[in-house]
N, CA, C and O atoms as a CHARMM CRD file, in Angstrom:
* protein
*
  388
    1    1 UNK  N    162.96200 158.13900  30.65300 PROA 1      0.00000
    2    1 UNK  CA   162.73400 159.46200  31.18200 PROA 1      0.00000
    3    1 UNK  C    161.40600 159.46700  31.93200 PROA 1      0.00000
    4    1 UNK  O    160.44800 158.87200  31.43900 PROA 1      0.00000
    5    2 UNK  N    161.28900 160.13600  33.15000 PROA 2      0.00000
    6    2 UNK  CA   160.26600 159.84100  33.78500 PROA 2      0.00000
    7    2 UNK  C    158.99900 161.07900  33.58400 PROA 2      0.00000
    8    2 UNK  O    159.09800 162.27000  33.87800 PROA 2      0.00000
    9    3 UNK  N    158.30900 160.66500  33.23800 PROA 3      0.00000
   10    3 UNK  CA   156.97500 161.66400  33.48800 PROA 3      0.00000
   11    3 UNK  C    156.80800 162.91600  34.05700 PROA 3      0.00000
   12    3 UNK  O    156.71500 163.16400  35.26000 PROA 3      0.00000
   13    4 UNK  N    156.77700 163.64100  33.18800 PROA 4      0.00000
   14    4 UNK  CA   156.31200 165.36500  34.27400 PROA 4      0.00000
   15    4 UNK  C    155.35100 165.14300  35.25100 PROA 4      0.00000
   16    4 UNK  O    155.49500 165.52400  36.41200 PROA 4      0.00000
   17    5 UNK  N    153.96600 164.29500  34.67000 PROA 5      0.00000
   18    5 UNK  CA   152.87000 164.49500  35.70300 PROA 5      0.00000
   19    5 UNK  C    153.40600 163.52600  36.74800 PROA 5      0.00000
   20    5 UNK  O    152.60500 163.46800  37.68100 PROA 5      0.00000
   21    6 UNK  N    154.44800 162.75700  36.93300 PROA 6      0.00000
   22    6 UNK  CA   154.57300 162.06100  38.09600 PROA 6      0.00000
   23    6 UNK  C    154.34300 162.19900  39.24300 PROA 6      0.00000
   24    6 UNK  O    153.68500 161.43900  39.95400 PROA 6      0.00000
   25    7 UNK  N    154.97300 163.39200  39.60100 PROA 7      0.00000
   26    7 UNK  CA   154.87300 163.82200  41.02700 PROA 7      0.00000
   27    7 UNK  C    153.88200 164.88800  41.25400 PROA 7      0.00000
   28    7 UNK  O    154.00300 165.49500  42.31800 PROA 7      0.00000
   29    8 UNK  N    152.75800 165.29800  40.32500 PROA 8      0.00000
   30    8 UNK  CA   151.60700 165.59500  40.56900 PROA 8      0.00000
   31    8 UNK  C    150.74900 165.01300  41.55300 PROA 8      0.00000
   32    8 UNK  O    150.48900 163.81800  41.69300 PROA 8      0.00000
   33    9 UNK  N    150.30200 166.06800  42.27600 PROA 9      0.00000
   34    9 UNK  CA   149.20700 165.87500  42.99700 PROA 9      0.00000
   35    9 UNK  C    147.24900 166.51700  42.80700 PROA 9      0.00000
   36    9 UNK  O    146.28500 166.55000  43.57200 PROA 9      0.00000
   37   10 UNK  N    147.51300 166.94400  41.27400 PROA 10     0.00000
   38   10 UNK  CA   146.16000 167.52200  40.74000 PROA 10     0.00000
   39   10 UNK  C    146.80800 167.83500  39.36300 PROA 10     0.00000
   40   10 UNK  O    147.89400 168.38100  39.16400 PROA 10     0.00000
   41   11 UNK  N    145.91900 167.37800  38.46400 PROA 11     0.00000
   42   11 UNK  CA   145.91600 167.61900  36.68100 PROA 11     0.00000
   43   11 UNK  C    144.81600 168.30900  36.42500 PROA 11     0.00000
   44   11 UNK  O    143.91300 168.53700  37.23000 PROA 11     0.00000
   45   12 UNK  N    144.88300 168.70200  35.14400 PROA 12     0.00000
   46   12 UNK  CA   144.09800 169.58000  34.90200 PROA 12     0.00000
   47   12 UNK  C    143.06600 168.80400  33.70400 PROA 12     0.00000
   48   12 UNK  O    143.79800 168.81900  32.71400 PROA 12     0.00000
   49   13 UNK  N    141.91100 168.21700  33.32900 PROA 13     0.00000
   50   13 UNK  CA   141.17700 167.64600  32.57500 PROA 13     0.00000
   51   13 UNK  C    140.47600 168.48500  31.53800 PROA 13     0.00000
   52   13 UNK  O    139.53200 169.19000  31.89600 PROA 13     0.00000
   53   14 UNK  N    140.89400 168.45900  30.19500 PROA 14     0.00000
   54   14 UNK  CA   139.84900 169.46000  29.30900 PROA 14     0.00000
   55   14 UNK  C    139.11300 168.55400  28.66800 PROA 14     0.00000
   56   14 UNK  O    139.45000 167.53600  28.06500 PROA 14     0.00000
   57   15 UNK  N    137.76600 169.17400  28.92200 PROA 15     0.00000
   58   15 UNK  CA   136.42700 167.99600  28.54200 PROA 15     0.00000
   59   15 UNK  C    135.63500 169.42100  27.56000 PROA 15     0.00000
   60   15 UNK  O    135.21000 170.53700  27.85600 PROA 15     0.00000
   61   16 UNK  N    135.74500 168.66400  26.38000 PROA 16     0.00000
   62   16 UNK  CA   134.57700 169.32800  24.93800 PROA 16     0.00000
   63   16 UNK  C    133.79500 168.65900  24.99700 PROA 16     0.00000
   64   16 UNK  O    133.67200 167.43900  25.11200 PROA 16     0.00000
   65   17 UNK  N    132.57100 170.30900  24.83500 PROA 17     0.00000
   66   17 UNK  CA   131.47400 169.43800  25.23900 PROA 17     0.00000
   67   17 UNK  C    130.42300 170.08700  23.76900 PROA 17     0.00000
   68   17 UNK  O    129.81300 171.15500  23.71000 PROA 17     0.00000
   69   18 UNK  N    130.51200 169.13900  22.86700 PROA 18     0.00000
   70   18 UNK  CA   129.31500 169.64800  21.45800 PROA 18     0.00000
   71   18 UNK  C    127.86800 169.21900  21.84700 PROA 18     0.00000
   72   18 UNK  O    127.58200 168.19700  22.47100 PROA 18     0.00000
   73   19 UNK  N    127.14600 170.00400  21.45900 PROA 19     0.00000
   74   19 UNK  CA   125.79500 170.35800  21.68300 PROA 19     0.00000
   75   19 UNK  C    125.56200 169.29100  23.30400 PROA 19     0.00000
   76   19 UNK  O    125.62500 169.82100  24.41400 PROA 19     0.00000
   77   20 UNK  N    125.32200 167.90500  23.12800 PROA 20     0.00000
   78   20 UNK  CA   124.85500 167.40900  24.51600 PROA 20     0.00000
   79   20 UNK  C    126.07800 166.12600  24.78600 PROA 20     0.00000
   80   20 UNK  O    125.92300 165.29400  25.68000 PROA 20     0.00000
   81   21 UNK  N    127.40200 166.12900  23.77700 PROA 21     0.00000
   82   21 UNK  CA   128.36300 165.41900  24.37600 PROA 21     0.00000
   83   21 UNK  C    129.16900 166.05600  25.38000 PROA 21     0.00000
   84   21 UNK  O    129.28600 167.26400  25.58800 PROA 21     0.00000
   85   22 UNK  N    129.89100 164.77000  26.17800 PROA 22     0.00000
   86   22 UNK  CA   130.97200 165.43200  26.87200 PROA 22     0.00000
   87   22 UNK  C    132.18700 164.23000  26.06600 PROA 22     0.00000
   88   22 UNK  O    131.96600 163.07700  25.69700 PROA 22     0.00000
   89   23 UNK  N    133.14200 164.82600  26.01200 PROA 23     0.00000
   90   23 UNK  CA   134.27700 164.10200  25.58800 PROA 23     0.00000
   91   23 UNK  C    135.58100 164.83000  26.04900 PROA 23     0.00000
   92   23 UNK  O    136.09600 165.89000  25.69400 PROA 23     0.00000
   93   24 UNK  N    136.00300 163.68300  27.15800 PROA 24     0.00000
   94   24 UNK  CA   137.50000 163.99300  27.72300 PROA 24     0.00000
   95   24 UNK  C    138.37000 164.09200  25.82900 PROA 24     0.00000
   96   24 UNK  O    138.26700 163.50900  24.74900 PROA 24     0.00000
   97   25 UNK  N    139.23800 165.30800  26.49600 PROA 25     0.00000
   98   25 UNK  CA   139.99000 165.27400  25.15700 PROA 25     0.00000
   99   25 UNK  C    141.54500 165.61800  25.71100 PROA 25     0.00000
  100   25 UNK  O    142.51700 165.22700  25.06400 PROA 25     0.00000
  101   26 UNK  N    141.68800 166.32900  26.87400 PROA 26     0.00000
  102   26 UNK  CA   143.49400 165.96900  26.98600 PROA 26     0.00000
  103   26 UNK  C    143.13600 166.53200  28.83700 PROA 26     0.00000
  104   26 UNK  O    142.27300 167.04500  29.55000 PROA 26     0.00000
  105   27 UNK  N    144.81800 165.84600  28.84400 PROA 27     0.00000
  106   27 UNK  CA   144.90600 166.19900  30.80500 PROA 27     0.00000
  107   27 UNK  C    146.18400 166.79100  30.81000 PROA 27     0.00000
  108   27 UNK  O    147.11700 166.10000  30.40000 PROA 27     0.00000
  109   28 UNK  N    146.44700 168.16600  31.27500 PROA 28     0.00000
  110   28 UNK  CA   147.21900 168.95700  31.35800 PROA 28     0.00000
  111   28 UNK  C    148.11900 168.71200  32.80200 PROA 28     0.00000
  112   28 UNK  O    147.60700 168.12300  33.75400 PROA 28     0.00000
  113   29 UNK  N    149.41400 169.19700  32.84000 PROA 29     0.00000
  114   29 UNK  CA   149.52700 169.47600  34.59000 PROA 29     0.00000
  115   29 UNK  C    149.57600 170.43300  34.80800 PROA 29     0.00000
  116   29 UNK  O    149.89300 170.62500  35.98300 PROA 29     0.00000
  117   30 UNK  N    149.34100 171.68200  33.98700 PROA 30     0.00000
  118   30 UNK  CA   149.77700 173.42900  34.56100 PROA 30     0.00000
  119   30 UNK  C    148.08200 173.62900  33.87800 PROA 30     0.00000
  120   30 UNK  O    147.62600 173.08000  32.87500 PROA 30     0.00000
  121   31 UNK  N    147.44500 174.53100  34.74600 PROA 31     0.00000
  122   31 UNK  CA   146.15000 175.28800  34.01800 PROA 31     0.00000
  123   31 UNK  C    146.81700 176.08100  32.97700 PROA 31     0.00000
  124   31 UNK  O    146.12400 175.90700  31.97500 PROA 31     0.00000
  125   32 UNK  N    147.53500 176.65200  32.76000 PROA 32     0.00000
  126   32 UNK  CA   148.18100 177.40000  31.33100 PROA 32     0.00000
  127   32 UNK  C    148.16400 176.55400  30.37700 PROA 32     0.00000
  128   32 UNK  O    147.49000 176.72900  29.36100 PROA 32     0.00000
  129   33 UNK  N    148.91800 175.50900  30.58800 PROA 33     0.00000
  130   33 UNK  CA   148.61900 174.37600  29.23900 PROA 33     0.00000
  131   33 UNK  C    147.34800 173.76000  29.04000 PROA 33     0.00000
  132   33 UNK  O    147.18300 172.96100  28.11800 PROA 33     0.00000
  133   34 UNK  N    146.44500 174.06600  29.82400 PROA 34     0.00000
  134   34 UNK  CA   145.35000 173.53400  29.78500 PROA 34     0.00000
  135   34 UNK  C    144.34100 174.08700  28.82200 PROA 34     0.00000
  136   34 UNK  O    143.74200 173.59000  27.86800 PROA 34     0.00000
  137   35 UNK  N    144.34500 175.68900  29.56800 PROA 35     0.00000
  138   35 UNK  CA   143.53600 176.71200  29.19400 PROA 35     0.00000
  139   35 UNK  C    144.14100 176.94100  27.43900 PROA 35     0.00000
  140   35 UNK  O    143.42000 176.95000  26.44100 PROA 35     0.00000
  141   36 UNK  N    145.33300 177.07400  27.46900 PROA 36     0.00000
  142   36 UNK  CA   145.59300 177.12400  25.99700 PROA 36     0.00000
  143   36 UNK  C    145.76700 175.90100  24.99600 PROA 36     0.00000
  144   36 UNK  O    146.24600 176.15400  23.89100 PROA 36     0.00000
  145   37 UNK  N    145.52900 175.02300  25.20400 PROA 37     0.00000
  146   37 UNK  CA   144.51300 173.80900  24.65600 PROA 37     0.00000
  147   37 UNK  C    143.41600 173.54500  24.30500 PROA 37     0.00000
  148   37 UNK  O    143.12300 172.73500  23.42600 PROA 37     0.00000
  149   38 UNK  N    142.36500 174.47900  25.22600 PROA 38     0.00000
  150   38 UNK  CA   141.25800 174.75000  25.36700 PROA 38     0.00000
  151   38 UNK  C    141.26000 175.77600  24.08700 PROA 38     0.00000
  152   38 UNK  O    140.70300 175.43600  23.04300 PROA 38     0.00000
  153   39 UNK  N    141.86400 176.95500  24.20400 PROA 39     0.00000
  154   39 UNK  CA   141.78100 177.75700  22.90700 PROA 39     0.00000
  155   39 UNK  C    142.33600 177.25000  21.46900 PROA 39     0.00000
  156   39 UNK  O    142.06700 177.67600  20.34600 PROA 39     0.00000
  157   40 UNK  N    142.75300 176.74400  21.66400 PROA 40     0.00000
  158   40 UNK  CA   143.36300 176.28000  20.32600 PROA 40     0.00000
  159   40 UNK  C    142.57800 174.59300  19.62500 PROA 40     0.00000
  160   40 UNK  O    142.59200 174.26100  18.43900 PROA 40     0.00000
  161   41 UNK  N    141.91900 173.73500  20.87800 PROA 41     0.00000
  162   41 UNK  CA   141.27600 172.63900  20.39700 PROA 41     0.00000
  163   41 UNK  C    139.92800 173.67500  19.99500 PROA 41     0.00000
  164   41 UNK  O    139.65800 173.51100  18.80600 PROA 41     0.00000
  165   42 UNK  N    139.35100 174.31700  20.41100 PROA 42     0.00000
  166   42 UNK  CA   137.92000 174.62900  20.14200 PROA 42     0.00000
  167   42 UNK  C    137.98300 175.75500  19.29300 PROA 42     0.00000
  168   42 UNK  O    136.94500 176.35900  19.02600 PROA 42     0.00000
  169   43 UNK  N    139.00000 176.08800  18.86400 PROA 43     0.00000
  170   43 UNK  CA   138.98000 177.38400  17.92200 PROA 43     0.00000
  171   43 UNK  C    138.34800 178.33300  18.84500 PROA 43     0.00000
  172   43 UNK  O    137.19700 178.50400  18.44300 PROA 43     0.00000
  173   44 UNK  N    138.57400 179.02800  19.90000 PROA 44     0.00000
  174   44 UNK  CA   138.20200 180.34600  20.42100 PROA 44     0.00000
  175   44 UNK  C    138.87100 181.58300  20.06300 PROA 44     0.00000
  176   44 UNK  O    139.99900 181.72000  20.53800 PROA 44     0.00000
  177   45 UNK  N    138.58200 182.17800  19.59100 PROA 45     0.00000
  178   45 UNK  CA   139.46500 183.60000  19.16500 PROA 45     0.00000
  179   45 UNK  C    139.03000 184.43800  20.26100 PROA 45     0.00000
  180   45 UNK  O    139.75300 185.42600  20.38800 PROA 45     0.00000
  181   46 UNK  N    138.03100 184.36000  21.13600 PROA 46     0.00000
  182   46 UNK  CA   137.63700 185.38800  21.70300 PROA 46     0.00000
  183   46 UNK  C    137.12500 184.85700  23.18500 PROA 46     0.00000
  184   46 UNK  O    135.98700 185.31200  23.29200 PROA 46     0.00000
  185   47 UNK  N    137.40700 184.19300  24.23400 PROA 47     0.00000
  186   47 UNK  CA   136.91900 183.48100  25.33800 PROA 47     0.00000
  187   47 UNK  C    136.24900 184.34900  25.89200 PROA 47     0.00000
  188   47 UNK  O    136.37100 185.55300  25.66900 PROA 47     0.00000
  189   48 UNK  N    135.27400 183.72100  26.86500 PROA 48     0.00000
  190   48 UNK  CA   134.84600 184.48100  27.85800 PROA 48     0.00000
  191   48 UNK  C    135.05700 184.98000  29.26700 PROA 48     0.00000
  192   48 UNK  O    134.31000 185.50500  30.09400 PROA 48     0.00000
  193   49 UNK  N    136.64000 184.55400  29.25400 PROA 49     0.00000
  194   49 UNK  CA   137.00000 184.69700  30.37300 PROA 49     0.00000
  195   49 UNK  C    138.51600 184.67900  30.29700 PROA 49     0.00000
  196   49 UNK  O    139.06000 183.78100  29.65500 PROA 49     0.00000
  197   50 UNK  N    139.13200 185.47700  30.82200 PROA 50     0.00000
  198   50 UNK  CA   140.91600 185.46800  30.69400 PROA 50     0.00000
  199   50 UNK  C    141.33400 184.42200  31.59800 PROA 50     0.00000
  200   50 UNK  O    140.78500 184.02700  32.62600 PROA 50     0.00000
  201   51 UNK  N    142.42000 184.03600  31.03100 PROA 51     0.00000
  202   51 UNK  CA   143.42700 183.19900  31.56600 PROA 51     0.00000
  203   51 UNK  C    143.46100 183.68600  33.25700 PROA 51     0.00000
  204   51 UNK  O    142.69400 183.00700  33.93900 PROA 51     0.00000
  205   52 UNK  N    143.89400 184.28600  33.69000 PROA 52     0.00000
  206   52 UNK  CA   143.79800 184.76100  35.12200 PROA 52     0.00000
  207   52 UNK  C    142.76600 184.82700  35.92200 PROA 52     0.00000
  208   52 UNK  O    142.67900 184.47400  37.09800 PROA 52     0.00000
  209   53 UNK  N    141.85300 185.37700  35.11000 PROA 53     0.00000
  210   53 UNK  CA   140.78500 185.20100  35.86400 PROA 53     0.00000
  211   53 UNK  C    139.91500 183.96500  35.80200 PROA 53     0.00000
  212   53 UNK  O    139.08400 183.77900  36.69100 PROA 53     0.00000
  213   54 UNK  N    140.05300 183.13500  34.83500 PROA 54     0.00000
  214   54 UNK  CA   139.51200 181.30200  34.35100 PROA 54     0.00000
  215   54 UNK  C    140.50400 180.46800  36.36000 PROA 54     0.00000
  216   54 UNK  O    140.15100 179.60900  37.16800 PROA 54     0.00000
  217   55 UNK  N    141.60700 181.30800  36.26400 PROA 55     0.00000
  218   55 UNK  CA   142.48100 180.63700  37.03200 PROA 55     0.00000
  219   55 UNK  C    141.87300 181.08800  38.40100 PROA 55     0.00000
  220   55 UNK  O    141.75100 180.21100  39.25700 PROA 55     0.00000
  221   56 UNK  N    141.55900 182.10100  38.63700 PROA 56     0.00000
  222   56 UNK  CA   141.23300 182.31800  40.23900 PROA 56     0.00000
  223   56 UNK  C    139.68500 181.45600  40.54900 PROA 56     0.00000
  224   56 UNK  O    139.43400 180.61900  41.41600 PROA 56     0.00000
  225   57 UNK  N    138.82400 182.02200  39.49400 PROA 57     0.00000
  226   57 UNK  CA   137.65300 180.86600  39.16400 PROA 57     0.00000
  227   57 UNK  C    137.68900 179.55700  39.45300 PROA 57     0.00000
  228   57 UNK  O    136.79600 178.84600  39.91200 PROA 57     0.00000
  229   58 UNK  N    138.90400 179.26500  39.11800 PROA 58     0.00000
  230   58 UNK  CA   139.35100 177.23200  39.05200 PROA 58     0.00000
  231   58 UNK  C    139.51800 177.19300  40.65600 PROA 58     0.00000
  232   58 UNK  O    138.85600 176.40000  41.32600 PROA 58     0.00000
  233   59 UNK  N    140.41800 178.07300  41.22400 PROA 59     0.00000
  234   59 UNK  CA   141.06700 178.19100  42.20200 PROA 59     0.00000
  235   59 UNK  C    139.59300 177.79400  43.65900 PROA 59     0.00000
  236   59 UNK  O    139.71100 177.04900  44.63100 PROA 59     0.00000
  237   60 UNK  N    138.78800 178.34000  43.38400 PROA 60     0.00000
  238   60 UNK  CA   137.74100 178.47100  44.16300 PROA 60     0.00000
  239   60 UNK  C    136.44600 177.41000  43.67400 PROA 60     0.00000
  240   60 UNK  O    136.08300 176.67100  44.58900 PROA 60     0.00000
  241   61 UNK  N    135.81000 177.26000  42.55100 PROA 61     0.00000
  242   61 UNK  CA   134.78100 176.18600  42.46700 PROA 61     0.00000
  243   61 UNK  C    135.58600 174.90800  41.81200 PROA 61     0.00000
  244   61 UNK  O    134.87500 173.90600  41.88200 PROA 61     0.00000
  245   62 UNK  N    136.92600 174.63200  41.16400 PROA 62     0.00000
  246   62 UNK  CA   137.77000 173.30200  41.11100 PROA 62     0.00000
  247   62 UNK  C    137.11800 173.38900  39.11600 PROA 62     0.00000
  248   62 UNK  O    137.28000 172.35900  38.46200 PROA 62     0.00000
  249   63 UNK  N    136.64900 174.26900  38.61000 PROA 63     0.00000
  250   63 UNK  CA   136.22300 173.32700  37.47600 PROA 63     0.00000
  251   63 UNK  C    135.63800 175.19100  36.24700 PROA 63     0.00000
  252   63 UNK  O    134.76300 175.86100  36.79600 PROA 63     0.00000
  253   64 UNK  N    136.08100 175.66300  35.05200 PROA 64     0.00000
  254   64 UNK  CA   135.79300 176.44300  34.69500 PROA 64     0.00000
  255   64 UNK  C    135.34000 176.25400  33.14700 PROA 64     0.00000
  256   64 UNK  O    136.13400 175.70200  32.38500 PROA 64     0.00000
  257   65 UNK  N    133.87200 176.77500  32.58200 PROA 65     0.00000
  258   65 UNK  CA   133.84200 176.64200  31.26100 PROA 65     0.00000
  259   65 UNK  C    133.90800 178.21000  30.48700 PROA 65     0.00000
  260   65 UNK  O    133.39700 179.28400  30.80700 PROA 65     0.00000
  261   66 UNK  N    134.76200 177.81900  29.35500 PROA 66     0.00000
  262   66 UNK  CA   135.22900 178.54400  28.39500 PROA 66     0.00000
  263   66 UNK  C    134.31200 178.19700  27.32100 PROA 66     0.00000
  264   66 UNK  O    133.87200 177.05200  27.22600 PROA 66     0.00000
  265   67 UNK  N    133.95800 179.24800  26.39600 PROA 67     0.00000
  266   67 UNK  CA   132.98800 179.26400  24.99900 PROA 67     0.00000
  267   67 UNK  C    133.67000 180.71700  24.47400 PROA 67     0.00000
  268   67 UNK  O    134.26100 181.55400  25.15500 PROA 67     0.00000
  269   68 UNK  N    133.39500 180.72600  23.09300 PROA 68     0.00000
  270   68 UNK  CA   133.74400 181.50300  22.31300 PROA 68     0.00000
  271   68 UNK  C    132.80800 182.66700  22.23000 PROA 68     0.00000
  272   68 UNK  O    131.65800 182.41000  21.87300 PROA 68     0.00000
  273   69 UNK  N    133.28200 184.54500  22.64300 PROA 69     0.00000
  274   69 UNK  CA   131.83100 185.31400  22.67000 PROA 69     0.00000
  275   69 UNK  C    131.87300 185.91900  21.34100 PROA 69     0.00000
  276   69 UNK  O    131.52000 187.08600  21.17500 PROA 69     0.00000
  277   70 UNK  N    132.24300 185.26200  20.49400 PROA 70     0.00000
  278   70 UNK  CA   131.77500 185.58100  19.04100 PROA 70     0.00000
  279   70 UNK  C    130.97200 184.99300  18.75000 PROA 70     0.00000
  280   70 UNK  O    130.20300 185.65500  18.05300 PROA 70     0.00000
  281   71 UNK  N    130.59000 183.79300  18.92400 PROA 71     0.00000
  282   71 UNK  CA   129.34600 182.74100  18.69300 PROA 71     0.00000
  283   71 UNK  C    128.31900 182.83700  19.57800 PROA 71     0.00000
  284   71 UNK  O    127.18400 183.14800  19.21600 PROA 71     0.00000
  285   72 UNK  N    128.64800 182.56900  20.84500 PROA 72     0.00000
  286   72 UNK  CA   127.62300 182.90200  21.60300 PROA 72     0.00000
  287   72 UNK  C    128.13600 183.61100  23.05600 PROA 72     0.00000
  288   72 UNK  O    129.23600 183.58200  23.60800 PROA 72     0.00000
  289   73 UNK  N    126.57800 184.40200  23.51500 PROA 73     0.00000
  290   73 UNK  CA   126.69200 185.04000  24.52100 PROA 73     0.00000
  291   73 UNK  C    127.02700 185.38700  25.97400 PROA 73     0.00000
  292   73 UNK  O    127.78400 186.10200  26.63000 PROA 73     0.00000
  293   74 UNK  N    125.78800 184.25000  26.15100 PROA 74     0.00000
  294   74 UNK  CA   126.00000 183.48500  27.77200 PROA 74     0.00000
  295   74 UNK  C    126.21900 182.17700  27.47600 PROA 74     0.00000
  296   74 UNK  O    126.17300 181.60900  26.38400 PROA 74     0.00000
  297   75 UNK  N    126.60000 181.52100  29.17400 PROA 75     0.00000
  298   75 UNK  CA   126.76500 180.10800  29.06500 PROA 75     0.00000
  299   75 UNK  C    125.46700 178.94700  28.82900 PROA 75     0.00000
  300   75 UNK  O    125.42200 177.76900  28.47500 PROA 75     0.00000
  301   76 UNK  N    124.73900 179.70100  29.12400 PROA 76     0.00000
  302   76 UNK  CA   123.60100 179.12500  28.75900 PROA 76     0.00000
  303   76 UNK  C    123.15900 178.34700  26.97900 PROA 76     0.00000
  304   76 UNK  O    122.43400 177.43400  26.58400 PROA 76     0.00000
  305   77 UNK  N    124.05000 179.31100  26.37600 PROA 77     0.00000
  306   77 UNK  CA   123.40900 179.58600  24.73800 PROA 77     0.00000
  307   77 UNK  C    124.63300 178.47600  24.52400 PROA 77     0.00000
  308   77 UNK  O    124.49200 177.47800  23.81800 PROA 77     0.00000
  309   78 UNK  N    125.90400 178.81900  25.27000 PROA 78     0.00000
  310   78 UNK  CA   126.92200 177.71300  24.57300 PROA 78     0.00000
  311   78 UNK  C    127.16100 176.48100  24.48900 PROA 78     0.00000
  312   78 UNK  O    127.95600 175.81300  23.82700 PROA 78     0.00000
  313   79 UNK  N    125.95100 176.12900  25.65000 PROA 79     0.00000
  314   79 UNK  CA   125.76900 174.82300  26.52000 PROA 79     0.00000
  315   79 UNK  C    124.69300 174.29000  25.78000 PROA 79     0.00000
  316   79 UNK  O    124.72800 173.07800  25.56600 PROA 79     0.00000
  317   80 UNK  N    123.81100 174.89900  25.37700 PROA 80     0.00000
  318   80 UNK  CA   122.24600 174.64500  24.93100 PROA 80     0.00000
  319   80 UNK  C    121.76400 174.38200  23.76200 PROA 80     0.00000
  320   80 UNK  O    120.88300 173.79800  23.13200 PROA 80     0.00000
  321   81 UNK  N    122.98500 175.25900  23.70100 PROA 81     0.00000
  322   81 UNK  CA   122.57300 176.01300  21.50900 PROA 81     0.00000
  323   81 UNK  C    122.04600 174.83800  20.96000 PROA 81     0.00000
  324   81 UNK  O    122.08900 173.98200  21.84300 PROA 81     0.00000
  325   82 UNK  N    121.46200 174.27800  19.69600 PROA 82     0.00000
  326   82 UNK  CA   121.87500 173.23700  18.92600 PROA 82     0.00000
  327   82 UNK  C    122.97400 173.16600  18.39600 PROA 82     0.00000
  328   82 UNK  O    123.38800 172.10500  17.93000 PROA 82     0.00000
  329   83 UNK  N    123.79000 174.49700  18.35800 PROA 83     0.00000
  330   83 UNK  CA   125.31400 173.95700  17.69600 PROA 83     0.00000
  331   83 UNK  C    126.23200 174.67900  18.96400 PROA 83     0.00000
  332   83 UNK  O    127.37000 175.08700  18.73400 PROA 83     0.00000
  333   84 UNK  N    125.71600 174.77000  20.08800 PROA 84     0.00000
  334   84 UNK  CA   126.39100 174.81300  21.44800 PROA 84     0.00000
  335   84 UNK  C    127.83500 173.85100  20.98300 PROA 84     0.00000
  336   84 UNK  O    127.80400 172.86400  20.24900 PROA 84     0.00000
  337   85 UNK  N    129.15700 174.49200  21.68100 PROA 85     0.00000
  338   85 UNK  CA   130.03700 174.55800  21.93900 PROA 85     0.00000
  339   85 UNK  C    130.94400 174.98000  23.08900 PROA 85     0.00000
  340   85 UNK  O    131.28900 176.15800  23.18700 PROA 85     0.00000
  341   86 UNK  N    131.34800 174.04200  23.97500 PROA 86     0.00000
  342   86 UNK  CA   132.35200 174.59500  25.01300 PROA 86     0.00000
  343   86 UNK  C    132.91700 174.14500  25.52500 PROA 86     0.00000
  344   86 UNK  O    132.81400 172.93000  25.36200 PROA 86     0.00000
  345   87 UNK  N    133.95500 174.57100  26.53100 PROA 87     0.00000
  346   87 UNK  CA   135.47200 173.67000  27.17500 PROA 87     0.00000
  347   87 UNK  C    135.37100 173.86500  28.40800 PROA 87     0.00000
  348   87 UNK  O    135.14800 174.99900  28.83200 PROA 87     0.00000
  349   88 UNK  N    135.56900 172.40100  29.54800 PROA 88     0.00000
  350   88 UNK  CA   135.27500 172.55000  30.63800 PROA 88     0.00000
  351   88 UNK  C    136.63800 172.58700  31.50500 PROA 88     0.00000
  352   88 UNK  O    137.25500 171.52300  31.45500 PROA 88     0.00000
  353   89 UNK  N    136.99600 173.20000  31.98100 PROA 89     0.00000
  354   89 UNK  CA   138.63900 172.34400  32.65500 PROA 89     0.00000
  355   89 UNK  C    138.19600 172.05300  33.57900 PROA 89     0.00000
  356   89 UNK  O    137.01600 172.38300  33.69900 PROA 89     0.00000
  357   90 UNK  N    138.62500 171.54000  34.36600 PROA 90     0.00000
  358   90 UNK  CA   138.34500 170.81500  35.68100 PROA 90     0.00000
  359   90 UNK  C    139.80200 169.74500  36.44800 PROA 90     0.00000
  360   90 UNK  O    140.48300 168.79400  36.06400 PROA 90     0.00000
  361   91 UNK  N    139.71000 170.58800  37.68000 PROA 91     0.00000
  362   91 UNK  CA   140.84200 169.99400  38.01200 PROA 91     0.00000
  363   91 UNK  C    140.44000 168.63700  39.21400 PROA 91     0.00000
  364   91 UNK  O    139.55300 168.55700  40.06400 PROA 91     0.00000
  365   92 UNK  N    141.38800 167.82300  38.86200 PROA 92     0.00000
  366   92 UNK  CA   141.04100 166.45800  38.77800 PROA 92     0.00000
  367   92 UNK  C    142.35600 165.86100  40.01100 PROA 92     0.00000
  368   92 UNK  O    143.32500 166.61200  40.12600 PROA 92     0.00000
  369   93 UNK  N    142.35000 164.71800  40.76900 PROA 93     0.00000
  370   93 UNK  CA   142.94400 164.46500  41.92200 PROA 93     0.00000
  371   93 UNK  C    143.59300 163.12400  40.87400 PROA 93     0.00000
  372   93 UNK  O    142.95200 162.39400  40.11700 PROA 93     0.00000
  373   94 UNK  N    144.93600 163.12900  41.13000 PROA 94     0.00000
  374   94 UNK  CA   145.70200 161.64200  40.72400 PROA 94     0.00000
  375   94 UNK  C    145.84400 161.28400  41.94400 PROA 94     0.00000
  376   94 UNK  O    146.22700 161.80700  42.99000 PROA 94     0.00000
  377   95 UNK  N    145.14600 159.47900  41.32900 PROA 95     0.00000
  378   95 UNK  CA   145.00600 158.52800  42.69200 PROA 95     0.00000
  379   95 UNK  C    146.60900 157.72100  42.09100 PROA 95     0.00000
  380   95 UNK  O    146.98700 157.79300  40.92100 PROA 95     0.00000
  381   96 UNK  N    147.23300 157.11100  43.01600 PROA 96     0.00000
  382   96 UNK  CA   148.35200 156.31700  42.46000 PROA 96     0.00000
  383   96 UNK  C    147.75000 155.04300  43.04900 PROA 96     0.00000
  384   96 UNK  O    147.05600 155.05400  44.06500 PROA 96     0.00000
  385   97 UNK  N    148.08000 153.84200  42.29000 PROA 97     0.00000
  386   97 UNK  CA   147.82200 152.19800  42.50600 PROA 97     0.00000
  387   97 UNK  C    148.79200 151.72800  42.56200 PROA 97     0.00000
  388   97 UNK  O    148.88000 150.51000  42.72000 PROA 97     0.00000
């Protein structure tokens, strides 16, 4: 059976990032599966940004971070914190070899 992402021409990359790691953790092909990966790997109950609007965001700078606004405030605090927490998606170009 052949691959969904086959005939992709852009995936979607979710990179967790704890206090000063980055760690690729899955590659989506729809931002929906992405973004809700994102909520469910990082435990967000509460994002800072909706699905639609994470998506028009992506749409225009290629790359959006999500943090939880029960923990923290701005992106600054989620990025920084010592127990900073957050999810980057970023959409990513498949090269074929």
């Amino acid at each position: 059976m052949p691959s969904p992402l086959r005939n992709k021409k852009w995936v979607w990359l979710l990179t967790e990032r704890l206090v000063e790691t980055h760690k690729p953790v899955y590659v989506a092909g729809t931002f929906k599966s992405a973004y809700q990966l994102a909520l469910f790997k990082l435990s967000i109950a509460s994002p800072n940004i909706g699905e639609r609007a994470a998506r028009e965001q992506a749409k225009g700078q290629g790359l959006v971070w999500i943090w939880n606004t029960l923990e923290f405030e701005t992106v600054e605090e989620a990025l920084w914190s010592p127990l900073g927490k957050a999810a980057k998606l970023e959409r990513v170009e498949v090269k074929r070899t």
